[in-house]
C-alpha positions in Angstrom: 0.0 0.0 0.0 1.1 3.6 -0.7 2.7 5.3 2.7 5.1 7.8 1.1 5.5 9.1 -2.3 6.9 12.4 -4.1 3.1 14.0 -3.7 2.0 12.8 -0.2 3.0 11.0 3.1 0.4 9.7 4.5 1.6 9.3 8.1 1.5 13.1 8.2 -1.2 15.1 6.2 -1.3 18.6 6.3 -3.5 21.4 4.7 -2.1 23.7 2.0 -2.8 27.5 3.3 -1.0 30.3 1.9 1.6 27.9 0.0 2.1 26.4 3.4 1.8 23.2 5.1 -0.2 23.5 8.1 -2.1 21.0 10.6 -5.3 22.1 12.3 -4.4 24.8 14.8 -6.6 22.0 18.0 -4.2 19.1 16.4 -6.9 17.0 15.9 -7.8 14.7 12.7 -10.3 12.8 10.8 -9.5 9.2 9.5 -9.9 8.5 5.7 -11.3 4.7 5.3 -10.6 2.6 2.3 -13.7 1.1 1.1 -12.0 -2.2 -0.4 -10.7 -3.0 2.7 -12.8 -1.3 5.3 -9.4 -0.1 7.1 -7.9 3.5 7.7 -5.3 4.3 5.3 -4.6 8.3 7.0 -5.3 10.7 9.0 -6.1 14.2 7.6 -6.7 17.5 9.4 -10.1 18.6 10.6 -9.7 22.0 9.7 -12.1 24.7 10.6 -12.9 28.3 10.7 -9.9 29.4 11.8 -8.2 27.6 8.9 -10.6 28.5 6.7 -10.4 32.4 7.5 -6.3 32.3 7.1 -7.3 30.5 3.6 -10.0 33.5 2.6 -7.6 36.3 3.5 -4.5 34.6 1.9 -6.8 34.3 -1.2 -7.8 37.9 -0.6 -4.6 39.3 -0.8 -3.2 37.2 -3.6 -6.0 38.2 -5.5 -4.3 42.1 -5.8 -1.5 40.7 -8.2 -3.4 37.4 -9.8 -6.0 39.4 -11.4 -3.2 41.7 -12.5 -1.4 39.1 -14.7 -2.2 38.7 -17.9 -4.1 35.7 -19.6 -0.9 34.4 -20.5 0.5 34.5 -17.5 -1.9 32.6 -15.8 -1.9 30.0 -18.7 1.3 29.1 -18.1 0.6 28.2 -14.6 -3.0 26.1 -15.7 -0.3 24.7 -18.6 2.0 23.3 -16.3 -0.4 21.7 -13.7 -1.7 20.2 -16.5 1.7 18.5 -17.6 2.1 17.9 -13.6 -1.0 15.6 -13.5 0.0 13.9 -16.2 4.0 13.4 -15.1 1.9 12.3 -11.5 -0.9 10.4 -13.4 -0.4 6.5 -11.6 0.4 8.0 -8.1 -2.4 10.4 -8.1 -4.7 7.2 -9.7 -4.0 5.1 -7.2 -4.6 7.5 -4.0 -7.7 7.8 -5.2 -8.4 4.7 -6.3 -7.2 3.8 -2.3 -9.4 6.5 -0.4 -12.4 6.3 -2.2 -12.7 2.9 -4.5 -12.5 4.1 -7.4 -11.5 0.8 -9.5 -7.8 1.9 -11.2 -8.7 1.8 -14.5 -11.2 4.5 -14.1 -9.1 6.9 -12.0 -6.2 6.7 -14.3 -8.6 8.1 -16.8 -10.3 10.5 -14.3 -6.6 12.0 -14.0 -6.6 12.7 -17.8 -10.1 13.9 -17.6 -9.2 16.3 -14.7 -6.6 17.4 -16.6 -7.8 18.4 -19.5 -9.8 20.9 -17.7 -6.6 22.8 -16.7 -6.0 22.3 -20.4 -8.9 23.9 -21.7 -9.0 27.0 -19.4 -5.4 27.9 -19.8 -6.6 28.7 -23.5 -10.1 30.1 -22.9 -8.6 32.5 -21.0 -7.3 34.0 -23.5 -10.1 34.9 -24.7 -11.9 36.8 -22.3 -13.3 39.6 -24.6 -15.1 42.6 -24.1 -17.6 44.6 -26.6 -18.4 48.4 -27.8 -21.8 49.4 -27.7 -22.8 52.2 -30.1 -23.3 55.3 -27.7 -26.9 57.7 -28.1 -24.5 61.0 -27.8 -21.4 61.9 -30.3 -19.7 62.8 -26.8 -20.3 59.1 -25.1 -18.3 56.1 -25.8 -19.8 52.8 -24.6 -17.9 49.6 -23.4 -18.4 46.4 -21.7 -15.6 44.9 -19.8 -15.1 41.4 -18.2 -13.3 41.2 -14.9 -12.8 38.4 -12.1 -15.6 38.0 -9.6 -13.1 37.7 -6.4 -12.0 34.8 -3.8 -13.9 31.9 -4.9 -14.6 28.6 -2.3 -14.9 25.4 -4.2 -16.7 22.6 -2.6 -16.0 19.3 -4.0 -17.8 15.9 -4.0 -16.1 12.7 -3.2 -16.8 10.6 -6.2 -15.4 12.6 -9.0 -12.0 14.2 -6.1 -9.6 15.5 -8.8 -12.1 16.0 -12.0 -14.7 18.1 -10.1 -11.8 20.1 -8.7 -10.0 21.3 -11.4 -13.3 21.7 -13.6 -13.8 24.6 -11.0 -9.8 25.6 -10.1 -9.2 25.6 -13.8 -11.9 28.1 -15.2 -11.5 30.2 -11.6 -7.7 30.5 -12.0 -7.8 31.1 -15.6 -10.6 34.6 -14.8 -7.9 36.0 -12.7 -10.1 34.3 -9.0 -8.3 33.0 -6.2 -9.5 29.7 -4.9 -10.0 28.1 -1.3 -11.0 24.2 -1.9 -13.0 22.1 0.3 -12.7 18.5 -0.6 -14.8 15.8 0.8 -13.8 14.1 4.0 -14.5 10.7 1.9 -11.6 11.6 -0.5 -9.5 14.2 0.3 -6.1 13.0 -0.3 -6.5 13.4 -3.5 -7.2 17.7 -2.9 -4.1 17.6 -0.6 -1.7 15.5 -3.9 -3.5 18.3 -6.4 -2.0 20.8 -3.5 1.4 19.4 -3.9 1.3 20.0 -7.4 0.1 23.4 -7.5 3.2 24.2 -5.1 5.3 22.3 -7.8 4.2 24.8 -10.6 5.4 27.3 -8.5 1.9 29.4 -8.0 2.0 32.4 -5.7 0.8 31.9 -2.6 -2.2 32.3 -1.9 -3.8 31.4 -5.1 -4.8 28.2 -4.6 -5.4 27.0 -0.8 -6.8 23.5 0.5 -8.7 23.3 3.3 -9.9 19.9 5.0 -11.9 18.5 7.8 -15.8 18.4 8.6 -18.5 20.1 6.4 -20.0 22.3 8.9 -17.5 25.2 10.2 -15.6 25.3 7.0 -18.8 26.4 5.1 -19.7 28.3 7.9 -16.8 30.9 7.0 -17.3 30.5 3.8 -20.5 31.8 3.5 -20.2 33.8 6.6 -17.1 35.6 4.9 -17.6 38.3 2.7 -14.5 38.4 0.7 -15.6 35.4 -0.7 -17.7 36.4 -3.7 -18.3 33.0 -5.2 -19.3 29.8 -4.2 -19.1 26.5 -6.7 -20.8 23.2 -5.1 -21.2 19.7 -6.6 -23.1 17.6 -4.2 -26.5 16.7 -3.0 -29.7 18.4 -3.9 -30.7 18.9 -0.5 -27.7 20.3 0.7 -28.1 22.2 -2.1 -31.3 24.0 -1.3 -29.2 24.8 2.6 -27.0 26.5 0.7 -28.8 28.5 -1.5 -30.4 30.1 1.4 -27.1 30.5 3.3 -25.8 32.7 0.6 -28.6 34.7 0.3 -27.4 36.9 3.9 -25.0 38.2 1.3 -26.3 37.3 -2.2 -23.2 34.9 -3.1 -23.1 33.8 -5.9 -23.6 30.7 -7.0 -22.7 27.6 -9.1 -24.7 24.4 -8.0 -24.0 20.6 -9.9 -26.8 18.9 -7.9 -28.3 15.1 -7.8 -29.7 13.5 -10.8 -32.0 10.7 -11.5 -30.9 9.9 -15.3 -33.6 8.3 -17.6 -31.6 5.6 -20.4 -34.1 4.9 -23.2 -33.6 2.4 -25.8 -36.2 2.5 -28.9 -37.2 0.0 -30.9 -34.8 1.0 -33.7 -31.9 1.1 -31.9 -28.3 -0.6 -31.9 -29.1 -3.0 -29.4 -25.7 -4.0 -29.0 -24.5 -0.6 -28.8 -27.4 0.4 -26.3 -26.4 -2.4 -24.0 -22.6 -1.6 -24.1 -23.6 2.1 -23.6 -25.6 1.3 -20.6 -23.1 -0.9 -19.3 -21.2 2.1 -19.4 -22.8 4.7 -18.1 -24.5 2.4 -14.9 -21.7 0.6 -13.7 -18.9 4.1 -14.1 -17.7 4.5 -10.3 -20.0 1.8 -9.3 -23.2 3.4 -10.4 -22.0 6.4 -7.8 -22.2 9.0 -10.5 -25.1 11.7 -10.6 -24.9 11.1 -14.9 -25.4 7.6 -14.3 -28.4 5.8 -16.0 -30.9 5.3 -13.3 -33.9 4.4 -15.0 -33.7 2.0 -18.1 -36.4 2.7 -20.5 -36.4 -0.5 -23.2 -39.2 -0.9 -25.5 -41.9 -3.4 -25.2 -41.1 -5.2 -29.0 -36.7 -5.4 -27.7 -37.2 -5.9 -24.2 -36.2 -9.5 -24.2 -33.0 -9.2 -26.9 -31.7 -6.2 -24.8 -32.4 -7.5 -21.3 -30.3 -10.4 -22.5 -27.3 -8.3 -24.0 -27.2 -6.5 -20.9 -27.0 -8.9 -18.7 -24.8 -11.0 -20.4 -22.2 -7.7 -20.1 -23.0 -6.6 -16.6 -21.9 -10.7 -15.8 -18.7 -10.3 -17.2 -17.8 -6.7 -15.2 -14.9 -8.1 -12.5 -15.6 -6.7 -9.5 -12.9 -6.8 -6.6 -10.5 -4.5 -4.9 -10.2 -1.2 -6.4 -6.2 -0.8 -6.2 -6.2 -4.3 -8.5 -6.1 -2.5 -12.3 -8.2 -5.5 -14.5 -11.3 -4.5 -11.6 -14.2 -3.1 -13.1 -16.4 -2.6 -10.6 -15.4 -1.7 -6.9 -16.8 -0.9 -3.5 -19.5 1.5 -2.0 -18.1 4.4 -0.8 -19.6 4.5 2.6 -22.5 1.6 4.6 -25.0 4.0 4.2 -24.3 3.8 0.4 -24.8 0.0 0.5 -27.7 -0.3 2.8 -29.9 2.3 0.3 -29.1 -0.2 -2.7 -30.3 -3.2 -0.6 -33.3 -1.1 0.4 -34.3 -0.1 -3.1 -33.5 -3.8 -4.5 -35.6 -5.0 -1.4 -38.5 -2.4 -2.0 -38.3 -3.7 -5.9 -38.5 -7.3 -5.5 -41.2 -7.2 -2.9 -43.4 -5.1 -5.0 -42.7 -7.2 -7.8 -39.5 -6.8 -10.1 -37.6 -9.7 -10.9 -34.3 -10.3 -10.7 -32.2 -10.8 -13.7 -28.5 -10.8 -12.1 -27.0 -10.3 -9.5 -28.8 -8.9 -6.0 -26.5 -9.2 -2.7 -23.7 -8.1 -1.1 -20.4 -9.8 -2.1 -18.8 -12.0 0.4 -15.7 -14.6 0.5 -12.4 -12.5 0.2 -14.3 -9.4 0.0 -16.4 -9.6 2.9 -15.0 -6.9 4.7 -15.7 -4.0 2.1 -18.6 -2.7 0.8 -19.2 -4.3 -2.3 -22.6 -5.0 -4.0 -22.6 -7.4 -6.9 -24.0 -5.5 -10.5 -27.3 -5.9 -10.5 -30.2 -6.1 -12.7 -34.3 -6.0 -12.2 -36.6 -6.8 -14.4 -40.3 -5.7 -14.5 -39.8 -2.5 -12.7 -43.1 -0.4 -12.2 -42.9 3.1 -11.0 -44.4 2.3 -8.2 -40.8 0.9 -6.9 -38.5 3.6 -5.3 -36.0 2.8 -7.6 -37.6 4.6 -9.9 -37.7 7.5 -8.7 -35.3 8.2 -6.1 -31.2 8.3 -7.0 -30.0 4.6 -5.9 -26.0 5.6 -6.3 -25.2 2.2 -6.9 -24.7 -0.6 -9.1 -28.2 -1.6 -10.1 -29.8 -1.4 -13.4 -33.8 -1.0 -13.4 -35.1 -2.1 -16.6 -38.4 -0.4 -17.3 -41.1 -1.3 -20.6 -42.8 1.4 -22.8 -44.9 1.3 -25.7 -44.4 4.7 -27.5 -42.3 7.6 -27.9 -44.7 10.0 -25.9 -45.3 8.1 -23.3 -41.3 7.2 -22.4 -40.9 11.6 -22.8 -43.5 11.8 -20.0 -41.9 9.2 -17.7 -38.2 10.3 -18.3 -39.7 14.0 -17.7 -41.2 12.7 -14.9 -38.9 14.1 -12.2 -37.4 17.1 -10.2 -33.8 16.4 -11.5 -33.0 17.3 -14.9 -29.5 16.8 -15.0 -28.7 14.2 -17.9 -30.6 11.5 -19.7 -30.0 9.3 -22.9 -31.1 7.8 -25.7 -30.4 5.3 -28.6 -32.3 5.2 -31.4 -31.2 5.2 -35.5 -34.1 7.3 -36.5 -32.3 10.9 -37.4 -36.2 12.8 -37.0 -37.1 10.9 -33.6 -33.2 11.9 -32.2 -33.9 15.9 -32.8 -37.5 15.1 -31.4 -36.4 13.2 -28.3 -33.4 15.4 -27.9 -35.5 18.4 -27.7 -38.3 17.1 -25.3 -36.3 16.2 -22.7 -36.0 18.3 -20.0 -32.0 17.9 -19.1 -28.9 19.9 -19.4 -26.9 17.1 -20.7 -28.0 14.8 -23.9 -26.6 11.6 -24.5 -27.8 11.1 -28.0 -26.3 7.6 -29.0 -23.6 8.3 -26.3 -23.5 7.0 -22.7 -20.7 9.0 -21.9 -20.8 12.8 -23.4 -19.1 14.5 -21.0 -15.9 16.7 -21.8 -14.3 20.1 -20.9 -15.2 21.8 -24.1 -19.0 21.5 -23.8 -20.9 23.3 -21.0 -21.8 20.4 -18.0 -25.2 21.2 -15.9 -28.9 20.7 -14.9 -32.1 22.2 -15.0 -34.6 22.2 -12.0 -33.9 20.9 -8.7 -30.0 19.1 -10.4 -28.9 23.0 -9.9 -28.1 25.9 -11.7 -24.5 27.4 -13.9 -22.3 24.9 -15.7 -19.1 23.4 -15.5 -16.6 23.5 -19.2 -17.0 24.9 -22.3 -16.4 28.6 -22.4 -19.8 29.1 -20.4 -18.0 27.3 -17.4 -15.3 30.3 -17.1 -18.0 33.1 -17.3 -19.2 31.4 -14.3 -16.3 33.4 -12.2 -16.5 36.7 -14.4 -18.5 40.0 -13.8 -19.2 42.0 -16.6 -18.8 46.4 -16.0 -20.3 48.7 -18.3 -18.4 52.0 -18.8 -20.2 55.0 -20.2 -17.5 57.8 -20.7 -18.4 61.3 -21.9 -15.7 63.7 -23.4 
């Protein structure tokens, strides 16, 4: 297992403040569990306000001469952490793959994904333009400038540790913001290793600072503190809606990736084979502990049979086993509360009347002291079953009949999330159709996994509001001033 390395020891995490390494100022610490193996791999500091206050004015004061630089200035440094991850890709892939389960495969490629963020806003922030606006007087001239909201907090979930981090870091650093980062207490190792890189690059202190330890006092300051202008969150929907109404004290602004509850449909026309690897795919990512995952499998009535039977055939052959082991393909809960809502909603499914296709009990034998589930597929799902309408985060497929196009629109509608949903069909009029009925920020249109830093990533109604990549996701930390100037 990975004690020391040339990013982090784990015998002795610290915070990164003010491009220093710091322990909580009360000494005390949390313990980060592996999932696999149900044991403690580190201890990390359980920060609080007072950390988090040194963090906001570092970030305060660095902000003076960060905004100052120029674009290409602060390329370089986004350019550079960029080549860092990647010179750090199979140490950085394997604490997280350790701290939160994430099978090794995956995080190697959540390291280039996370990457390419800091890839993307290096050059978008180049081109942070302004506009002219024909002035009513011959004495007026009219302008529209863009400048960088402030100090920005970024709280991060634990599924997604380094990717949802620099999709926020990347766009903030690239406006000319300065960034204080909260990580999860489920994965923060992997914050504290990004940390170590950022001092590598040599950024200014200040710039970027990493703060650790329990939810509540560090989000306290945060929105408490007025310097900080901007807040970006990726997490629950209900913690959410808390934090929506503590920013309003102050009117923070906000950027809010929330829960999702992702319809999959598969039409009569489709690629089966294609539809089956593509749900594969998209359910089983991370373990099914993705908010884009594919919740709700909508198959038509005439395929049903043919695709239930490619499916499962696929979600049979996924390996599932400890995370750190790189042919794994599927690896633990992140947490027993995790595992005991997917025997609850597989439970509440079966009794009411789904049957099961594969899989459909925790895994025992050499793995008995994880959290593992085996992939799992129902049949005959109704919506009566809370499967169907609540977020399982795990790996269980509900497959789900329907007769016609309208009525699987009205079911995959059906929800207060609108974050993502897909479908497969080969019918070019039914895919602009279907595309534009759905009601979610993110179409996979024969594609289970769309997502990349070019294109804007968000949700409509209760899955949050802003979006992540594309040049959108770096307006999300610019204010625009209009100038009128008379001569």
């Amino acid at each position: 297992m990975l004690k020391t390395s040339g990013l982090v020891n784990l015998t002795e995490l610290k915070m990164y403040v003010n491009g220093e390494w710091t322990a909580a100022h009360n000494g005390e610490t949390l313990p980060v569990t592996n999932p696999s193996t149900g044991k403690v791999v580190a201890r990390i500091p359980s920060g609080g306000r007072q950390e988090t206050h040194a963090a906001i004015a570092a970030a305060e004061e660095a902000f003076k001469t960060w905004s100052k630089l120029t674009a290409q200035e602060r390329s370089k440094y986004l350019k550079k952490l960029h080549d860092l991850m990647h010179e750090y890709k199979d140490e950085l892939a394997e604490i997280m793959s350790m701290e939160m389960g994430k099978p090794l495969m995956e995080a190697r490629g959540e390291v280039d994904f996370a990457a390419s963020y800091l890839e993307w806003f290096a050059e978008e922030g180049r081109r942070i333009y302004g506009e002219t606006i024909p002035a009513s007087a011959a004495n007026k001239r009219l302008s529209v400038i863009r400048q960088p909201i402030g100090v920005v907090a970024s709280i991060t979930p634990w599924n997604f540790p380094l990717a949802m981090m620099t999709r926020k870091v990347g766009p903030a650093m690239a406006a000319g913001c300065t960034v204080i980062v909260k990580p999860a207490k489920q994965s923060p190792i992997s914050a504290l290793a990004f940390g170590k890189l950022v001092e590598m690059a040599g950024v200014p202190a200040g710039v970027v600072s990493i703060v650790t330890g329990s939810a509540g006092p560090i989000s306290d300051e945060i929105f408490e503190n007025p310097v900080v202008r901007k807040i970006s969150f990726t997490g629950s929907t209900e913690v959410g809606k808390l934090l929506v109404t503590k920013s309003a004290p102050q009117l923070k602004r906000l950027s809010l990736e929330l829960g999702g509850h992702a319809p999959f449909i598969v039409f009569e026309d489709a690629d089966l084979e294609a539809a089956a690897a593509g749900a594969v795919a998209s359910k089983f990512r991370n373990t099914g502990q993705t908010c884009v995952c594919a919740n709700r499998i909508y198959v038509h009535r005439s395929v049903i049979n043919e695709f239930s039977a490619l499916f499962v055939e696929k979600v049979q052959a996924l390996k599932v086993g400890n995370s750190i082991d790189p042919t794994v393909e599927v690896g633990p809960l992140v947490s027993s509360d995790g595992l005991e809502k997917v025997e609850e909603h597989v439970q509440d499914a079966l009794e009411k009347g789904a049957s099961l296709l594969c899989g459909g009990q925790r895994v025992e034998g050499e793995l008995a002291d994880g959290l593992f589930y085996e992939p799992t597929v129902l049949g005959g799902v109704n919506k009566d079953m809370l499967i169907t309408y609540q977020e399982t985060f795990g790996p269980v497929a509900p497959i789900i009949p329907f007769d016609t196009e309208e009525e699987v629109i009205e079911l995959a509608n059906n929800t207060e999330y609108g974050l993502a949903a897909y479908f497969y069909t080969q019918n070019i009029s039914r895919g602009v159709r279907v595309s534009e009925a759905l009601e979610f920020g993110i179409i996979g249109y024969n594609d289970a996994i769309p997502t990349v830093a070019q294109a804007p990533f968000g949700g409509m109604k209760e899955s949050g509001m802003g979006r992540e990549g594309g040049h959108q996701g770096l307006e999300e930390y610019l204010e625009e001033k209009y100038i009128s100037m008379g001569f």
